[in-house]
N, CA, C and O atoms as a GROMACS GRO file, in nm:
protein
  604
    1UNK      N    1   0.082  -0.117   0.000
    1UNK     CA    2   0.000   0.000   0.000
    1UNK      C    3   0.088   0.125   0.000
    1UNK      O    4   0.170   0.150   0.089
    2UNK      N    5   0.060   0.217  -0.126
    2UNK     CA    6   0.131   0.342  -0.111
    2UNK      C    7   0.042   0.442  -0.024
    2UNK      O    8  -0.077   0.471  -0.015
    3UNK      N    9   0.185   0.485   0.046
    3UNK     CA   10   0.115   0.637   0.134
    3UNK      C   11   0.086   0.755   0.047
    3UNK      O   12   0.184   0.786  -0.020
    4UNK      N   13   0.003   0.814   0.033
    4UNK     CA   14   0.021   0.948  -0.012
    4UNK      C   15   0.068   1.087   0.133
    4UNK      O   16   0.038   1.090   0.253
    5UNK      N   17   0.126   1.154   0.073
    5UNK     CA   18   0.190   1.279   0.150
    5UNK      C   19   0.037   1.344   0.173
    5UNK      O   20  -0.042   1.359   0.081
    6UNK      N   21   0.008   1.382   0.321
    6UNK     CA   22  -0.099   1.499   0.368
    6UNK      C   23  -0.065   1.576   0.361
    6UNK      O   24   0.042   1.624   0.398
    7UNK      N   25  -0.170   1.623   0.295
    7UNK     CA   26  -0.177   1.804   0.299
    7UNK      C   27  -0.308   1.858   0.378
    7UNK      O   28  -0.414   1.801   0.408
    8UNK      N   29  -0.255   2.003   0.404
    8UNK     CA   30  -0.347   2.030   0.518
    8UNK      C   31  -0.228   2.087   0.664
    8UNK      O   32  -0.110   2.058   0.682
    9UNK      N   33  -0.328   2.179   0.752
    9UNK     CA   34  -0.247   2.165   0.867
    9UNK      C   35  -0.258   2.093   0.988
    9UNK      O   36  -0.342   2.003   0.985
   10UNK      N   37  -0.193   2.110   1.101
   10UNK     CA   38  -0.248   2.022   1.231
   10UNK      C   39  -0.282   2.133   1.324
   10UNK      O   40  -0.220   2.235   1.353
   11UNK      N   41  -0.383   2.092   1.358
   11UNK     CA   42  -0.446   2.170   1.493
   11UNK      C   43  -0.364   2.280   1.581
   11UNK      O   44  -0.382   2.398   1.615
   12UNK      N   45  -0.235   2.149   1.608
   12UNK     CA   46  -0.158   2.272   1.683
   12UNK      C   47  -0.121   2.413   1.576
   12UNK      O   48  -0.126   2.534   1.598
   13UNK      N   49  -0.097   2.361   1.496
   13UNK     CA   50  -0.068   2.468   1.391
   13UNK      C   51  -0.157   2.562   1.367
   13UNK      O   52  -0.109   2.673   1.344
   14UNK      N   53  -0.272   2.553   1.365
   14UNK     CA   54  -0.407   2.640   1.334
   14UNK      C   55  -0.399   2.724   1.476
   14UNK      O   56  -0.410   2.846   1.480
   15UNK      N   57  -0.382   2.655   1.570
   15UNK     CA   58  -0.391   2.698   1.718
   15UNK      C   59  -0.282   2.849   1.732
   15UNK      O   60  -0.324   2.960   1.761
   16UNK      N   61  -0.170   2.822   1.709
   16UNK     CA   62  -0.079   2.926   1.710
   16UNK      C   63  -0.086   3.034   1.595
   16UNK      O   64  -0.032   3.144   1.608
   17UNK      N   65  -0.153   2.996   1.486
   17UNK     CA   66  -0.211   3.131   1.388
   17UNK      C   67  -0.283   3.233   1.486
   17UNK      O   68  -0.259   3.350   1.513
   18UNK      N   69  -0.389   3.137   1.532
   18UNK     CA   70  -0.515   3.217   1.607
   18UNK      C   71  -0.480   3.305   1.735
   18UNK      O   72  -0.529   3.403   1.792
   19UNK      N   73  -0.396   3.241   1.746
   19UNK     CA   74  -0.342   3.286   1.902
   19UNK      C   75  -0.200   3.430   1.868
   19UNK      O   76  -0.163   3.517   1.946
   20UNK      N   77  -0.156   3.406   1.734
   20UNK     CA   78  -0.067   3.541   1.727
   20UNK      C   79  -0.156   3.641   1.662
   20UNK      O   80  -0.135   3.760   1.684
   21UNK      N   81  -0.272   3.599   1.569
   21UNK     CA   82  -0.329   3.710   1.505
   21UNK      C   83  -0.435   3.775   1.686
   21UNK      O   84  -0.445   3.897   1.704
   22UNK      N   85  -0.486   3.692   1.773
   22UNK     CA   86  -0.520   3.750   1.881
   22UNK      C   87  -0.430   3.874   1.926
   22UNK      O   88  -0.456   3.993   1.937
   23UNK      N   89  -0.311   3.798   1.948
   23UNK     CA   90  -0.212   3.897   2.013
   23UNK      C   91  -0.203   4.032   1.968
   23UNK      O   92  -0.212   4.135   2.035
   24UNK      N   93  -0.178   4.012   1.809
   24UNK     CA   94  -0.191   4.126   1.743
   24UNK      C   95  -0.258   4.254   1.693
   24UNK      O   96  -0.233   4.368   1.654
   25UNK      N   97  -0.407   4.128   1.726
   25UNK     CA   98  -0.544   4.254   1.745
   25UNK      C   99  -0.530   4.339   1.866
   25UNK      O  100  -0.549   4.461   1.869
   26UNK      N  101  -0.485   4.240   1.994
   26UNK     CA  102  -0.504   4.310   2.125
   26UNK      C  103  -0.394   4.450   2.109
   26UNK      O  104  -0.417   4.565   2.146
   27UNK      N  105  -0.256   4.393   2.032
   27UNK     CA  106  -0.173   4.532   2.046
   27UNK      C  107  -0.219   4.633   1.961
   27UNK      O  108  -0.176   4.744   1.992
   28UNK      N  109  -0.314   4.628   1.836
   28UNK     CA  110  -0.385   4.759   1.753
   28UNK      C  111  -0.495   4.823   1.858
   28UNK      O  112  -0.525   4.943   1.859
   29UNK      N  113  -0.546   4.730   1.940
   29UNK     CA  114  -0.678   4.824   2.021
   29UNK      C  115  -0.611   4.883   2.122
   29UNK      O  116  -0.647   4.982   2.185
   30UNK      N  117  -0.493   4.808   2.139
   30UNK     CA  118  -0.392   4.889   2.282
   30UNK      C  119  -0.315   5.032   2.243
   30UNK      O  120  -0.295   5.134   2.310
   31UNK      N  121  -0.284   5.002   2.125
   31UNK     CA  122  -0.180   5.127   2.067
   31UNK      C  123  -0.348   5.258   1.999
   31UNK      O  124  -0.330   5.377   1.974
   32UNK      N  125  -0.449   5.208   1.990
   32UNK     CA  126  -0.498   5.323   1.894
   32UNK      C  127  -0.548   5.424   2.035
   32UNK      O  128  -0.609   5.396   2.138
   33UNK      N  129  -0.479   5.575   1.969
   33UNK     CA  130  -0.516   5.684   2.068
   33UNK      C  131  -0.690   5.727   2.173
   33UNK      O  132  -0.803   5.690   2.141
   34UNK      N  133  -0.665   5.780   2.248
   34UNK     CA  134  -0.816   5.850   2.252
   34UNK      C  135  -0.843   5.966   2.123
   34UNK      O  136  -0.773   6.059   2.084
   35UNK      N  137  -0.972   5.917   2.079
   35UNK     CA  138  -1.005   6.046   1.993
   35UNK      C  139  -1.050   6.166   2.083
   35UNK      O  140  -1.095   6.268   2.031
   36UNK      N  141  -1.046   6.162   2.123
   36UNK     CA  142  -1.084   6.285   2.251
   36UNK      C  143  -0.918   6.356   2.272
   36UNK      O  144  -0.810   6.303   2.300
   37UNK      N  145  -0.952   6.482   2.248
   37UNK     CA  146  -0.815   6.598   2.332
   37UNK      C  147  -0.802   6.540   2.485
   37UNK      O  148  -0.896   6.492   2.549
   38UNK      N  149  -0.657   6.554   2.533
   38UNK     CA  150  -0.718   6.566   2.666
   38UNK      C  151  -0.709   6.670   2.738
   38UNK      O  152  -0.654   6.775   2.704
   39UNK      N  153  -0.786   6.638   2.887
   39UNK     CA  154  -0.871   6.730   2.950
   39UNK      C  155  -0.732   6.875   2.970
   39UNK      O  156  -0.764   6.986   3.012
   40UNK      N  157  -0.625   6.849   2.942
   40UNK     CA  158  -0.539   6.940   2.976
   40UNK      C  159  -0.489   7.048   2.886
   40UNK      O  160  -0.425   7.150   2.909
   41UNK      N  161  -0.550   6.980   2.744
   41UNK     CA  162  -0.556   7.078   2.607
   41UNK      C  163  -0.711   7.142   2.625
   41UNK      O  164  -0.739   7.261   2.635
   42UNK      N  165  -0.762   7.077   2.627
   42UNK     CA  166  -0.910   7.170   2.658
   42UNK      C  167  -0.892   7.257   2.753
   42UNK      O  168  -0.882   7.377   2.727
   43UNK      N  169  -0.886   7.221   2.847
   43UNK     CA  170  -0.848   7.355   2.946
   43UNK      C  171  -0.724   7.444   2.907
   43UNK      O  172  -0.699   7.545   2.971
   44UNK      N  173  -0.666   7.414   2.828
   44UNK     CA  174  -0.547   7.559   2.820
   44UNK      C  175  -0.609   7.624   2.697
   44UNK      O  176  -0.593   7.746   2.692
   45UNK      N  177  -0.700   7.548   2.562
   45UNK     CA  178  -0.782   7.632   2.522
   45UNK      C  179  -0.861   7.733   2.492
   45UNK      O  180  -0.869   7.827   2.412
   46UNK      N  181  -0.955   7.647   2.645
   46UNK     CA  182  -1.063   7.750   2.698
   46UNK      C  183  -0.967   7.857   2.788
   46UNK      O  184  -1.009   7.967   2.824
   47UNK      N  185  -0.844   7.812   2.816
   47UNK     CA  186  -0.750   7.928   2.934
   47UNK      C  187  -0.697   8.077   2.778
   47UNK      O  188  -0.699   8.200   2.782
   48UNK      N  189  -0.662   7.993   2.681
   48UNK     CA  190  -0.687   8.092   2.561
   48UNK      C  191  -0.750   8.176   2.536
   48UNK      O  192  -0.707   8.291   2.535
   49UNK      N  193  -0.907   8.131   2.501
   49UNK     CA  194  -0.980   8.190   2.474
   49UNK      C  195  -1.069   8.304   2.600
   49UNK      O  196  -1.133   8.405   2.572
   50UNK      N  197  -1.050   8.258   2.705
   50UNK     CA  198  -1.031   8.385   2.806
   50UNK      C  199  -0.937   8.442   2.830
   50UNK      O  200  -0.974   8.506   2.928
   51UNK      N  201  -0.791   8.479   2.806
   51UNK     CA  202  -0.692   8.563   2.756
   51UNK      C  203  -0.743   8.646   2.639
   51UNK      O  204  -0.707   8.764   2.642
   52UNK      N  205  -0.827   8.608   2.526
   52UNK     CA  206  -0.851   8.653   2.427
   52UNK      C  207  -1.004   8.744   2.456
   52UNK      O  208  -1.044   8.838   2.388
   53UNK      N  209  -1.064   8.690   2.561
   53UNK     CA  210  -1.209   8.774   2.559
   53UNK      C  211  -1.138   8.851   2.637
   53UNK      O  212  -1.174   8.965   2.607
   54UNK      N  213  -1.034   8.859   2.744
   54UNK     CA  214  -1.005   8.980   2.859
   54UNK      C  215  -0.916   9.118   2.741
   54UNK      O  216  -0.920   9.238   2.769
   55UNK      N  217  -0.867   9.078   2.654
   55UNK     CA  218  -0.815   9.143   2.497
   55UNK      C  219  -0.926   9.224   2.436
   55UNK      O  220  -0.929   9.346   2.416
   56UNK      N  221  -1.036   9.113   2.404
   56UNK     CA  222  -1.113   9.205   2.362
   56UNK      C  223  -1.192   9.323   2.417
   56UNK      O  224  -1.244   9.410   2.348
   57UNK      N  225  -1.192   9.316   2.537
   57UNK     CA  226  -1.265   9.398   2.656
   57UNK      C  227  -1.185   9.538   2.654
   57UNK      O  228  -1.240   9.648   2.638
   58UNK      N  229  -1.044   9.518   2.672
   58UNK     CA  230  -0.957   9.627   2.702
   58UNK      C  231  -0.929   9.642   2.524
   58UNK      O  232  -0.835   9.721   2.516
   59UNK      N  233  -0.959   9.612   2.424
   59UNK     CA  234  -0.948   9.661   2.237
   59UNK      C  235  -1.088   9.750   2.227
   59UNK      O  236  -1.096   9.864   2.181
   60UNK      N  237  -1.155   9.699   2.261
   60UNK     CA  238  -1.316   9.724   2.251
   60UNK      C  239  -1.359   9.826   2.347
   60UNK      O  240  -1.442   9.914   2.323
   61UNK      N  241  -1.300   9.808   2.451
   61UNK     CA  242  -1.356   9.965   2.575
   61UNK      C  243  -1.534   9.830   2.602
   61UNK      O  244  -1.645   9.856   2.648
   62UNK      N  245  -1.504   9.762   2.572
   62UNK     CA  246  -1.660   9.684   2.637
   62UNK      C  247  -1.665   9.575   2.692
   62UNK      O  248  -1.612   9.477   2.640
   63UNK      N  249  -1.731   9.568   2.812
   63UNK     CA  250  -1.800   9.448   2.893
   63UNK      C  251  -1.784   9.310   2.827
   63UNK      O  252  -1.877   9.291   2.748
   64UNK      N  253  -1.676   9.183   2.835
   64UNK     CA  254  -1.713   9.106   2.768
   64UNK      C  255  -1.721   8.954   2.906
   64UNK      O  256  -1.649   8.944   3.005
   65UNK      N  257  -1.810   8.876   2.871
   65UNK     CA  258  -1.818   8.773   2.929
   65UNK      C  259  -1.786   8.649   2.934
   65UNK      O  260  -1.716   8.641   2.833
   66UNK      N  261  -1.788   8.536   2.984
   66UNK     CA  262  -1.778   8.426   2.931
   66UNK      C  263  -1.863   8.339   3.052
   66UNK      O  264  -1.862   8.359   3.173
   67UNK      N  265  -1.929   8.245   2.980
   67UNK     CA  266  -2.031   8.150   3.048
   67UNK      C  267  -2.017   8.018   3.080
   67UNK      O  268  -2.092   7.944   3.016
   68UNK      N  269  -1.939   7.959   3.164
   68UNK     CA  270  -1.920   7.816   3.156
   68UNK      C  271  -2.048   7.717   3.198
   68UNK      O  272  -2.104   7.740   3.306
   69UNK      N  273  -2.078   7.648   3.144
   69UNK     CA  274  -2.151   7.593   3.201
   69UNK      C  275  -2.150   7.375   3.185
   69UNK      O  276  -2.042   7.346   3.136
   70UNK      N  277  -2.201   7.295   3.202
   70UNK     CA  278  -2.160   7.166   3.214
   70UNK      C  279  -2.167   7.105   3.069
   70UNK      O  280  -2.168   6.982   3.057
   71UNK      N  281  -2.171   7.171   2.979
   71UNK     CA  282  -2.224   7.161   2.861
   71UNK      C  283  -2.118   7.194   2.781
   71UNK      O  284  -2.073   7.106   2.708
   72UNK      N  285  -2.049   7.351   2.780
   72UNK     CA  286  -2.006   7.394   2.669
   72UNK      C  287  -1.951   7.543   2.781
   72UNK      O  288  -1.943   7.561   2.902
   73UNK      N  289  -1.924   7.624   2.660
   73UNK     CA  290  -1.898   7.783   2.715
   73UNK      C  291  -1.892   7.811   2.626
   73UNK      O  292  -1.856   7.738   2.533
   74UNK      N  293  -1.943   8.003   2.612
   74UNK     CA  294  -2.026   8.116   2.514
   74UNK      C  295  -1.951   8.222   2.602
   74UNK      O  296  -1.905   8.225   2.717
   75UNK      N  297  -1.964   8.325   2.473
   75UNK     CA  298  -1.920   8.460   2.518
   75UNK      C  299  -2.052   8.555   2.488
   75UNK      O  300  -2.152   8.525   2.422
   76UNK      N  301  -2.019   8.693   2.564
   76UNK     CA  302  -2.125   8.759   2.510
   76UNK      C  303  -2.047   8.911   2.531
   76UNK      O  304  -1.941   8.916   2.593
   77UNK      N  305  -2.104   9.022   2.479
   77UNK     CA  306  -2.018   9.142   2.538
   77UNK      C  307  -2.173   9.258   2.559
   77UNK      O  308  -2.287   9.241   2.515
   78UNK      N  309  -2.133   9.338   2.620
   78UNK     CA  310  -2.211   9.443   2.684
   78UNK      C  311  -2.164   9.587   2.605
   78UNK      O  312  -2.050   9.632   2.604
   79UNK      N  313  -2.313   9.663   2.523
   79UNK     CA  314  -2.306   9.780   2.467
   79UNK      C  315  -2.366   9.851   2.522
   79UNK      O  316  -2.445   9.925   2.464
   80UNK      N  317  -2.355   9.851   2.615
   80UNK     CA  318  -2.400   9.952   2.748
   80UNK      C  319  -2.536   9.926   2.784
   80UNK      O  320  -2.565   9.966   2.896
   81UNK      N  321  -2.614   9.878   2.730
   81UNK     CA  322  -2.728   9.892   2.728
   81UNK      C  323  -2.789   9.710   2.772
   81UNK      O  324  -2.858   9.666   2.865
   82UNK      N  325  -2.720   9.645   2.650
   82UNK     CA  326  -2.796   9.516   2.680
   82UNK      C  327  -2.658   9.391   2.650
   82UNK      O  328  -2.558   9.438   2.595
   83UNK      N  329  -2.656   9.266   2.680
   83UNK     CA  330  -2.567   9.172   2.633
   83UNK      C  331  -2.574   9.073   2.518
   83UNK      O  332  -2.629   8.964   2.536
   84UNK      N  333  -2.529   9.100   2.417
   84UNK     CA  334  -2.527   9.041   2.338
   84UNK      C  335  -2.368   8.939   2.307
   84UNK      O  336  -2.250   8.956   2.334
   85UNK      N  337  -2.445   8.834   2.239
   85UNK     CA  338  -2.366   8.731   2.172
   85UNK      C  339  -2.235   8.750   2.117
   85UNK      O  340  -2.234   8.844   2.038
   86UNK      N  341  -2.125   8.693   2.132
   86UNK     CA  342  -2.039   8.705   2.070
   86UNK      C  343  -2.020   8.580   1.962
   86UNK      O  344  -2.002   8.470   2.015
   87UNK      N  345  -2.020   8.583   1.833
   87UNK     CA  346  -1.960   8.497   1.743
   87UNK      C  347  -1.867   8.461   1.667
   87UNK      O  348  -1.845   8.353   1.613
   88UNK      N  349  -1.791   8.598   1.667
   88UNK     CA  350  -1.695   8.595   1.573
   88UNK      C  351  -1.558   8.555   1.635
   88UNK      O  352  -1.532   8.581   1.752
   89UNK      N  353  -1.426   8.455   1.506
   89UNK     CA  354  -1.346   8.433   1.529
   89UNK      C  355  -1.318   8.349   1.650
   89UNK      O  356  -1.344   8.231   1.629
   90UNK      N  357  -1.273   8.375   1.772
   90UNK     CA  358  -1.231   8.221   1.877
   90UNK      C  359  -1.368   8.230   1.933
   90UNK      O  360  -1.392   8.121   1.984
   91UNK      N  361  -1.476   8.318   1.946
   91UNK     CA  362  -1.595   8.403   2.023
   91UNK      C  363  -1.662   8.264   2.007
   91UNK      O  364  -1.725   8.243   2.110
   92UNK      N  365  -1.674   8.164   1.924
   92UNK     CA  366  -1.818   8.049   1.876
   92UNK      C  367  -1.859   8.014   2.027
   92UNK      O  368  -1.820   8.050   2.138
   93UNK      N  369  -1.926   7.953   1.993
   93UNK     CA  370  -1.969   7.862   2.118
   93UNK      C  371  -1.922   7.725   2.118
   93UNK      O  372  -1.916   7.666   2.010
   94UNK      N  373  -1.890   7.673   2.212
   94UNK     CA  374  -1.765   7.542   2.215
   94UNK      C  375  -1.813   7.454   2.317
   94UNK      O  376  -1.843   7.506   2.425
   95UNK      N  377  -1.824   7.335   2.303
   95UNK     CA  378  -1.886   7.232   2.355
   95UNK      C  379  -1.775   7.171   2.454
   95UNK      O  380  -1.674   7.142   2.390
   96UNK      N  381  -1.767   7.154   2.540
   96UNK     CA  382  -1.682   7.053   2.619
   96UNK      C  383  -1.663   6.910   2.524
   96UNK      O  384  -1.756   6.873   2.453
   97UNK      N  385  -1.550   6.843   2.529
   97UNK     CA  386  -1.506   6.683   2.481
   97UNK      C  387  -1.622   6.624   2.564
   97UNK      O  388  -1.686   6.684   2.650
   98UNK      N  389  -1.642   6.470   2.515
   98UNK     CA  390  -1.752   6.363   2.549
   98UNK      C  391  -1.684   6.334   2.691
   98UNK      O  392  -1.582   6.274   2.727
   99UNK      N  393  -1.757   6.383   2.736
   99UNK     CA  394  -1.723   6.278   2.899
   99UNK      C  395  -1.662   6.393   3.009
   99UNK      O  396  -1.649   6.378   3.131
  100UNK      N  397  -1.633   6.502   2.935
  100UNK     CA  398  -1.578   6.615   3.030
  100UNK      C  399  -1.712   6.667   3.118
  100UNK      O  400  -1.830   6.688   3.090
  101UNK      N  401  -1.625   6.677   3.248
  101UNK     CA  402  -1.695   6.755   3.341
  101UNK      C  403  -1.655   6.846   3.394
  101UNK      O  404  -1.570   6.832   3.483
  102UNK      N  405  -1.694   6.948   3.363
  102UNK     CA  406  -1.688   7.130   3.389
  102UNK      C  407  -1.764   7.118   3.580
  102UNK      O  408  -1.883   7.095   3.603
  103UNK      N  409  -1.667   7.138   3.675
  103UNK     CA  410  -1.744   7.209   3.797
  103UNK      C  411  -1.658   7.345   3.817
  103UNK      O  412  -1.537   7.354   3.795
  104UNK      N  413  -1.746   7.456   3.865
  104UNK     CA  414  -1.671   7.586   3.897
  104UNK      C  415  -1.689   7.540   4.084
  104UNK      O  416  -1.767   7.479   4.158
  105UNK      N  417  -1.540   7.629   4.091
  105UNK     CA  418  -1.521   7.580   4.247
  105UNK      C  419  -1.593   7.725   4.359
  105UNK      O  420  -1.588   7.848   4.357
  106UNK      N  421  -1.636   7.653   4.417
  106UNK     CA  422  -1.721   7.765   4.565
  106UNK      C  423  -1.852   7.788   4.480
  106UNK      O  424  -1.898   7.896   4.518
  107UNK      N  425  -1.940   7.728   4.373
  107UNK     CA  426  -2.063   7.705   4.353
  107UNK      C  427  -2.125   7.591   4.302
  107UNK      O  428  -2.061   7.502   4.245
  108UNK      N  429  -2.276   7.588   4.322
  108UNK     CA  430  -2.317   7.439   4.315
  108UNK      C  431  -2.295   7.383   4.161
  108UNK      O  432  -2.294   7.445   4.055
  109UNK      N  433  -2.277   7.235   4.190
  109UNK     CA  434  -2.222   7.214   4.063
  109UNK      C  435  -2.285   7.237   3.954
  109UNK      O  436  -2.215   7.249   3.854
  110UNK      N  437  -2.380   7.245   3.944
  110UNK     CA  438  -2.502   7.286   3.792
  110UNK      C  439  -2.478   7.432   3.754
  110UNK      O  440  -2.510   7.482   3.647
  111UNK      N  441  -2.410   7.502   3.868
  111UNK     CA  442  -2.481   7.640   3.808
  111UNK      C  443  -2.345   7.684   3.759
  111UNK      O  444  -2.235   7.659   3.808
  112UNK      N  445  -2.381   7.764   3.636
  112UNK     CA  446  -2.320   7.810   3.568
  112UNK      C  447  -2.141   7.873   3.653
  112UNK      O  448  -2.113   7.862   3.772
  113UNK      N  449  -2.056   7.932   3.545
  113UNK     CA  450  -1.962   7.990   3.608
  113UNK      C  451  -1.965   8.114   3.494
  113UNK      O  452  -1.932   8.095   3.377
  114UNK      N  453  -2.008   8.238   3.546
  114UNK     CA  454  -1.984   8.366   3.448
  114UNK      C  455  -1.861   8.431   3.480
  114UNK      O  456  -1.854   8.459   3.600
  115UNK      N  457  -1.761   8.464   3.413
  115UNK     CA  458  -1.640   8.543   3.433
  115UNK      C  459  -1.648   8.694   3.321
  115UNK      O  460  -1.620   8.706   3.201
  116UNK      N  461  -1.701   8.800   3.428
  116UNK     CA  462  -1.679   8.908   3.324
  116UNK      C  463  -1.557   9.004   3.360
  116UNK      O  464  -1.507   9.040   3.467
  117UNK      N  465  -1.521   9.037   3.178
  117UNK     CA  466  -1.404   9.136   3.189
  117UNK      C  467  -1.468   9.257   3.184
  117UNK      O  468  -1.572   9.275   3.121
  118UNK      N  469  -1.404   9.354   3.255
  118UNK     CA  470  -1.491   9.489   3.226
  118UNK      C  471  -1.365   9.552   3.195
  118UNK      O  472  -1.266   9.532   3.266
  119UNK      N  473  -1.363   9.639   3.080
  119UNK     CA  474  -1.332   9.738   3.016
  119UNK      C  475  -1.177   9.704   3.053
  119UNK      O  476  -1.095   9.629   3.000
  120UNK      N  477  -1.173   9.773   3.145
  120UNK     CA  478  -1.018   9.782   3.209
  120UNK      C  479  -0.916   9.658   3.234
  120UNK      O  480  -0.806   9.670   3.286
  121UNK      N  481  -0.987   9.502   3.174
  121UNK     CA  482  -0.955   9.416   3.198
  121UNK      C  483  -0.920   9.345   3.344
  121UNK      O  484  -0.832   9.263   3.370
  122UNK      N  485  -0.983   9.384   3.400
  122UNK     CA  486  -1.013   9.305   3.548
  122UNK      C  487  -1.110   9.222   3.553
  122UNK      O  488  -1.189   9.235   3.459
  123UNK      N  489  -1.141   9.121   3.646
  123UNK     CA  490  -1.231   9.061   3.622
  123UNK      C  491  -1.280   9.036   3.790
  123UNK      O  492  -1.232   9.105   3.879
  124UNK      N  493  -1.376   8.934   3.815
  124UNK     CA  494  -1.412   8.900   3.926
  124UNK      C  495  -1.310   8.740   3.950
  124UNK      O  496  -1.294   8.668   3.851
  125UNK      N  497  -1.276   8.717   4.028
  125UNK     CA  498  -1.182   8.600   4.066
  125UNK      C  499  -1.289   8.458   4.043
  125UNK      O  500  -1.403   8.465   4.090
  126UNK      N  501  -1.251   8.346   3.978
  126UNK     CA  502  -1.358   8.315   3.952
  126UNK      C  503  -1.179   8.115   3.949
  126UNK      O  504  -1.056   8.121   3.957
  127UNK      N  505  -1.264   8.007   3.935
  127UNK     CA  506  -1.197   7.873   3.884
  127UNK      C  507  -1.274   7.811   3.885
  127UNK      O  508  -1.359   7.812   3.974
  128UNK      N  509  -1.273   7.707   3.754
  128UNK     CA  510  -1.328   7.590   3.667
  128UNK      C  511  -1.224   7.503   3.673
  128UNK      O  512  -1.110   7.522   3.632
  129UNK      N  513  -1.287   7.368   3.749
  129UNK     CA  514  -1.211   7.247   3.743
  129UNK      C  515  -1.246   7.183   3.597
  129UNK      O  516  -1.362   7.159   3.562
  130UNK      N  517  -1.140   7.161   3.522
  130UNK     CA  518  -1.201   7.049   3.379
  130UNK      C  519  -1.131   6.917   3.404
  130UNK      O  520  -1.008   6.907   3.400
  131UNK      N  521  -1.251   6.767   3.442
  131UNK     CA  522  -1.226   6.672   3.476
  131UNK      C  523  -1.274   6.538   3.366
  131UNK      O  524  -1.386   6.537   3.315
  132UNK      N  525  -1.176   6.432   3.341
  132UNK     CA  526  -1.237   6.341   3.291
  132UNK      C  527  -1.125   6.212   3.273
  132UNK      O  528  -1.008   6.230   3.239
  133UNK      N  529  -1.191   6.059   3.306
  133UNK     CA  530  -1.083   5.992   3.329
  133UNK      C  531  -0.965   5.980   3.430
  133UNK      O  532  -0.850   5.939   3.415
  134UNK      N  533  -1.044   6.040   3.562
  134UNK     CA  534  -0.928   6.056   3.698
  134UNK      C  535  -0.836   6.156   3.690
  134UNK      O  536  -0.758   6.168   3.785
  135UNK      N  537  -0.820   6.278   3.537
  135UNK     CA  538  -0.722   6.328   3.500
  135UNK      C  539  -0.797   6.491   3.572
  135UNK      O  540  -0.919   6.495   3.564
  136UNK      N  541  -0.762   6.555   3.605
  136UNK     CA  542  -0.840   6.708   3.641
  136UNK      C  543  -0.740   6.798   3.616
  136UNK      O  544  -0.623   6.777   3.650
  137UNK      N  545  -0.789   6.928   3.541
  137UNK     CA  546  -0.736   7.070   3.516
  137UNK      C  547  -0.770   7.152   3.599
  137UNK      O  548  -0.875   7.105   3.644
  138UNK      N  549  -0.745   7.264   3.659
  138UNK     CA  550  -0.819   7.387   3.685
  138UNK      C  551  -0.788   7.481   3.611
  138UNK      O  552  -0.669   7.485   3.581
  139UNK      N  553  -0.888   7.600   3.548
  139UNK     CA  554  -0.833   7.691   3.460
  139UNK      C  555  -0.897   7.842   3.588
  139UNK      O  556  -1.007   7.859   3.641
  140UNK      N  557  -0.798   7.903   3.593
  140UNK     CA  558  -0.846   8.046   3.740
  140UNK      C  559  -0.796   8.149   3.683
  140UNK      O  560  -0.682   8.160   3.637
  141UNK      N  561  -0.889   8.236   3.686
  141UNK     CA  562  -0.906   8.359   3.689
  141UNK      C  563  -0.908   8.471   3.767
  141UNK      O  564  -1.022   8.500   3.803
  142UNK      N  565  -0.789   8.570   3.820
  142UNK     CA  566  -0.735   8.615   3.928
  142UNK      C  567  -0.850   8.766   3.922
  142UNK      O  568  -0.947   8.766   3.845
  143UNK      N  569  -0.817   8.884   4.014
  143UNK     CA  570  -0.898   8.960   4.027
  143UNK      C  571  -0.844   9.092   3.895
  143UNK      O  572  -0.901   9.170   3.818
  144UNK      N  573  -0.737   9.065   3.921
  144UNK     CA  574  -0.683   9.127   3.786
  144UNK      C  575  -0.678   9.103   3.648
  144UNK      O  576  -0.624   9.170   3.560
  145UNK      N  577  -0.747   8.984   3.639
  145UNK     CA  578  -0.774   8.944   3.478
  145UNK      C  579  -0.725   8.841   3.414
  145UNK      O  580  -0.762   8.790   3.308
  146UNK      N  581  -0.591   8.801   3.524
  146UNK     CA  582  -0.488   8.718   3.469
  146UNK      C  583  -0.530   8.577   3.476
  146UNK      O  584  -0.590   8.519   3.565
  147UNK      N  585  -0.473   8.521   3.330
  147UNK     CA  586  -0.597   8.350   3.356
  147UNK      C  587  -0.437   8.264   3.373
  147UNK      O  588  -0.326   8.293   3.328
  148UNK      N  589  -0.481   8.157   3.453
  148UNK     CA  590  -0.330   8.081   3.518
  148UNK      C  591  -0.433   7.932   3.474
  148UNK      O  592  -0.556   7.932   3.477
  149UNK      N  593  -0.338   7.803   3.430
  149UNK     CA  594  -0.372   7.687   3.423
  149UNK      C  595  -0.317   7.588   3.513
  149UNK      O  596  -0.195   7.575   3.503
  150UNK      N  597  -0.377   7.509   3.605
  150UNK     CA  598  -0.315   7.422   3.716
  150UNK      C  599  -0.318   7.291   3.703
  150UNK      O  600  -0.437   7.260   3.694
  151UNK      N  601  -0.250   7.197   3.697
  151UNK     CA  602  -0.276   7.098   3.672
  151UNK      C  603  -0.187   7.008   3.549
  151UNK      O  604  -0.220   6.892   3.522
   0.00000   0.00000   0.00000
């Protein structure tokens, strides 16, 4: 009786394919980034863009604001009369990243945090913790206008 030669593999063999292409999936889901900024670029951002509204206050000779709230943060500026919207250029309205949590410190956590510049670029002393993933920022706002990032 002639043998013929098998073809085909053996189990163990199939076994160790499966088991390095595993390995290899686990190191692509391990190596791929968060799509999310983190919480420490968002907060120097938003620490930006209030450097830039306390600018516009003292360019402008006008009242400008900024609104944090658990959601997002908006600007608005004051023409003596009433407050209106700011839109233009860094001014949009800007959403917090998925999962960020905005609390302002020494009020309850829901309620808003308003920081206004008036004219002369001073402001009221005001800090926003930005938290997410055990990681926390604070972005503070001194009485003089000056915005500092902690964290």
């Amino acid at each position: 009786m002639v043998q013929r030669p098998r073809s085909g593999f053996t189990l163990v063999e199939l076994l160790m394919v499966v088991a390095i292409m595993g390995l290899a999936a686990g190191a692509v889901v391990l190596a791929v980034p968060d799509p999310r900024p983190p919480v420490g670029d968002e907060a120097e951002r938003f620490a930006a863009r209030l450097v830039r509204a306390r600018e516009e206050a003292l360019l402008t000779n006008r009242a400008v604001a900024v609104e944090a709230t658990a959601r997002g943060y908006a600007f608005s500026s004051f023409d003596g009369v009433q407050w209106s919207p700011l839109t233009d250029g860094p001014f949009g309205e800007e959403r917090w990243a998925e999962d960020t949590a905005a609390r302002p410190e020494g009020q309850p956590a829901d309620a808003p945090l308003r920081v206004v510049f008036d004219p002369t670029g001073v402001a009221d002393a005001a800090r926003l913790t930005l938290s997410r993933d055990s990681r926390a920022v604070t972005v503070a706002v001194d009485a003089a206008g000056e915005v500092k990032v902690d964290g």
